[in-house]
N, C-alpha and C positions, 0 to 999 in steps of 0.2 A: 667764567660765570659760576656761579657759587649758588647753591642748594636754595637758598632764600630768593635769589633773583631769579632762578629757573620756574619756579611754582608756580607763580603765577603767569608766566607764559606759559605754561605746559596747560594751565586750564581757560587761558585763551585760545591754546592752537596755534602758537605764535611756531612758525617752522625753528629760528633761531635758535629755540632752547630744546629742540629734538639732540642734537651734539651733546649736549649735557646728560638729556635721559640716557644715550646709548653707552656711558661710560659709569654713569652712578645707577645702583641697585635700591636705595633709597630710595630716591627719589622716582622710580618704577612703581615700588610696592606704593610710596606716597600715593600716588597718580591714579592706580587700579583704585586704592581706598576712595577718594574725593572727585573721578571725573564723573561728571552727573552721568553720561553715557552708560557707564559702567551699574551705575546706580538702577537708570533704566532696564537695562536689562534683567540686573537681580529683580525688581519689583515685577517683572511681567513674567517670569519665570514661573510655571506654574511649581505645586509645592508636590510633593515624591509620594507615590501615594505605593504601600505595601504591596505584594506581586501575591497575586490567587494562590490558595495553600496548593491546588494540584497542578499548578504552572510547572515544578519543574518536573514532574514523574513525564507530565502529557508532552515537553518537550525531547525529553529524552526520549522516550517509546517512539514517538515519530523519527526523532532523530539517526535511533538504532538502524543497523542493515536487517534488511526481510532475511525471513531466514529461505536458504535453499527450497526449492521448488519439491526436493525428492522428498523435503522432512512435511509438507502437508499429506503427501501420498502415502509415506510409511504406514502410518496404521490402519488407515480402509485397507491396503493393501495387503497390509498382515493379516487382520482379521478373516479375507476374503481368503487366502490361502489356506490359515489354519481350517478352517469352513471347508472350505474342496479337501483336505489333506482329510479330516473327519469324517467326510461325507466317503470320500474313496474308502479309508478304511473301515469302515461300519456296511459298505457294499461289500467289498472281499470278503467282509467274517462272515455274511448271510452265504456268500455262493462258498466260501468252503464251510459251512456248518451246516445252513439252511438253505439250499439249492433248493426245495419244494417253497418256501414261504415267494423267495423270489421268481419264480413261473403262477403262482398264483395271480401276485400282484400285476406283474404285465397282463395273463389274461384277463383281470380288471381293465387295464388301461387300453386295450386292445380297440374298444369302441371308440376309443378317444383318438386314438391315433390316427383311425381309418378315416376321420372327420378332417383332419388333414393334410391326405394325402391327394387329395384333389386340388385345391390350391396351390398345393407344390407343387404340381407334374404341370398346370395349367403356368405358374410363373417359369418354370424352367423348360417349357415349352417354348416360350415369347423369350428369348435370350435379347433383343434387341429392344422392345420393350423395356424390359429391366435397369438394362443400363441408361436407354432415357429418362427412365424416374431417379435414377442416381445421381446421372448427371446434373437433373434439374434438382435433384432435393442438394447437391455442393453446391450451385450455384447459388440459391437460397440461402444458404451457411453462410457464403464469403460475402454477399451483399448486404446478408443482417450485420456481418462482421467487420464491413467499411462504413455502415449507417452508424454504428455504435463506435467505434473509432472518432468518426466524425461528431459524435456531439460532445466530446472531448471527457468523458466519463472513463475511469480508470477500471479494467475490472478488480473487482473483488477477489479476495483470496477464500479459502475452502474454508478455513476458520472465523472470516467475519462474516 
C-alpha cells in the first residue's frame, strides 16, 4: 500500500492502513497534521498565559532547606551573652573600684528583697505542693502541644 492509498484509510480509521503508518514517517506527520481528533484537541487547548513576575523567587524560597535550628538561636543568644558578659564586668569594676556605691545600692534594695522572702520559705515550705503545680502546669504544655499538632498547623520559625 502506497502513501495515496493509506490516507484516506488512516482518516477513516480503517485498521488495514495502521501497517503502513508504522513504517512511513510521512505519512505519521501527514496524519498528526489532518486527523480532526488531533485538530480537536489543539482548539480546546487553552492558550499559555505568562507565569507571575515573583513566581520564580516564591518558588525557590519555599523550595530552599530551612536553615539549621541553632542559626535562629545564634543571635538572641549572642546578644544575651555579651549582656551577662557586660553586666558581670561592669559589677567586678564597682566591687574592685567602688565597693561603697555597691552596699549602698543593696541597702536600697533591701526593702524589696524582704518582700519576698515570705513567699519563698512559704513555696519551699510546701515541696509537694510545688511539684503538683509543675506537674499540672507540663501537663497543660503537652496537651496544648497535641491540640495544635492536631489542627494540623505547622509552627512557626523565630524569624517569621
Amino acid at each position: 500500500m502506497n502513501c495515496a492509498e493509506a490516507r484516506p484509510r488512516l482518516l477513516a480509521g480503517d485498521p488495514s492502513a495502521d501497517a503502513h503508518l508504522e513504517g512511513c514517517a510521512a505519512c505519521g506527520a501527514w496524519l498528526e497534521k489532518h486527523d480532526p481528533i488531533v485538530a480537536r484537541f489543539q482548539a480546546a487547548r487553552p492558550e499559555a498565559l505568562a507565569a507571575p513576575a515573583g513566581l520564580r523567587h516564591r518558588v525557590l524560597r519555599r523550595w530552599a532547606p530551612a536553615p539549621p535550628a541553632w542559626r535562629r538561636w545564634a543571635v538572641p543568644l549572642g546578644i544575651a551573652a555579651a549582656t551577662a558578659v557586660l553586666v558581670l564586668a561592669a559589677g567586678f569594676g564597682l566591687m574592685t573600684r567602688e565597693a561603697g556605691l555597691l552596699a549602698i545600692a543593696a541597702g536600697y534594695a533591701q526593702p524589696v528583697l524582704v518582700v519576698f522572702s515570705g513567699p519563698r520559705d512559704l513555696v519551699l515550705g510546701n515541696l509537694v505542693g510545688l511539684g503538683g503545680l509543675v506537674a499540672l502546669a507540663v501537663l497543660s504544655f503537652a496537651i496544648g502541644g497535641l491540640l495544635y499538632r492536631d489542627l494540623g498547623r505547622a509552627p512557626r520559625g523565630f524569624a517569621q
